[in-house]
C-alpha positions as CSV (number, residue, x, y, z in Angstrom):
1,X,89.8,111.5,120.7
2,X,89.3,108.2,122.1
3,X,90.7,105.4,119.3
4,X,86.3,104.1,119.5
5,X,85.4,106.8,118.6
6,X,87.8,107.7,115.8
7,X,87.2,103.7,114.0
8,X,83.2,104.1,114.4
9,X,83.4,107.5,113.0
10,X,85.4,105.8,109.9
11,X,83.4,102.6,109.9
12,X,80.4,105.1,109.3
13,X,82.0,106.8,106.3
14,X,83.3,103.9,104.0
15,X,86.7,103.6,105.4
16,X,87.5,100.1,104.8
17,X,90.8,97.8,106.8
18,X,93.1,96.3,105.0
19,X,95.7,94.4,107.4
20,X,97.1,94.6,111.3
21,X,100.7,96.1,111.8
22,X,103.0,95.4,114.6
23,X,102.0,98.7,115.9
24,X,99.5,99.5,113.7
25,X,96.8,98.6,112.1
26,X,96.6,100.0,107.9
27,X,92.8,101.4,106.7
28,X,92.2,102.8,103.3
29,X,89.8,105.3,102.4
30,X,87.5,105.0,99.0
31,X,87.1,108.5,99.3
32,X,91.0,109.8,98.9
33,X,92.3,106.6,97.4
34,X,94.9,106.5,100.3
35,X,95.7,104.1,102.7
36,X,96.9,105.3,105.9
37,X,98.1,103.4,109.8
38,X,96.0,103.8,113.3
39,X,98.1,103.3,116.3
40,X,96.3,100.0,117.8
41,X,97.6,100.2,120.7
42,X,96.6,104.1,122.1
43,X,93.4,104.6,124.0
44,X,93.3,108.2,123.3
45,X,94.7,109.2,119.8
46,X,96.6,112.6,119.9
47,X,94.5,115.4,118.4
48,X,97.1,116.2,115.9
49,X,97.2,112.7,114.5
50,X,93.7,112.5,114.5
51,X,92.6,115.2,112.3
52,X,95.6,114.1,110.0
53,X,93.8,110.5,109.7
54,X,90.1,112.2,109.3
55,X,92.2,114.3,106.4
56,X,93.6,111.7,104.8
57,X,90.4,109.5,105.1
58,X,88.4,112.7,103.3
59,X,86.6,113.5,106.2
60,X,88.2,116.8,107.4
């Protein structure tokens, strides 16, 4: 999954950012009360690690 796609699709559902990491940058999800990292700097995001962030933002 392209890393676009992945931040609209979190945009969309409430997922809010809270800071940039040095490889990462940290979201949080009102939905799961979790926060969680996004590699910043990956074009396309592994599929494994994406449904783990779409799990842990409640969307999956």
């Amino acid at each position: 999954m392209k890393q676009s796609e992945l931040l609209r699709l979190l945009q969309e559902n409430g997922v809010i950012f809270l800071k940039h990491g040095k490889r990462h940058d940290i979201y949080y999800s009102e939905i799961t009360k979790k926060s969680f990292p996004i590699p910043r700097h990956a074009k396309e995001i592994a599929t494994g690690t994406a449904n783990k962030i779409l799990k842990d933002a409640g969307l999956e």
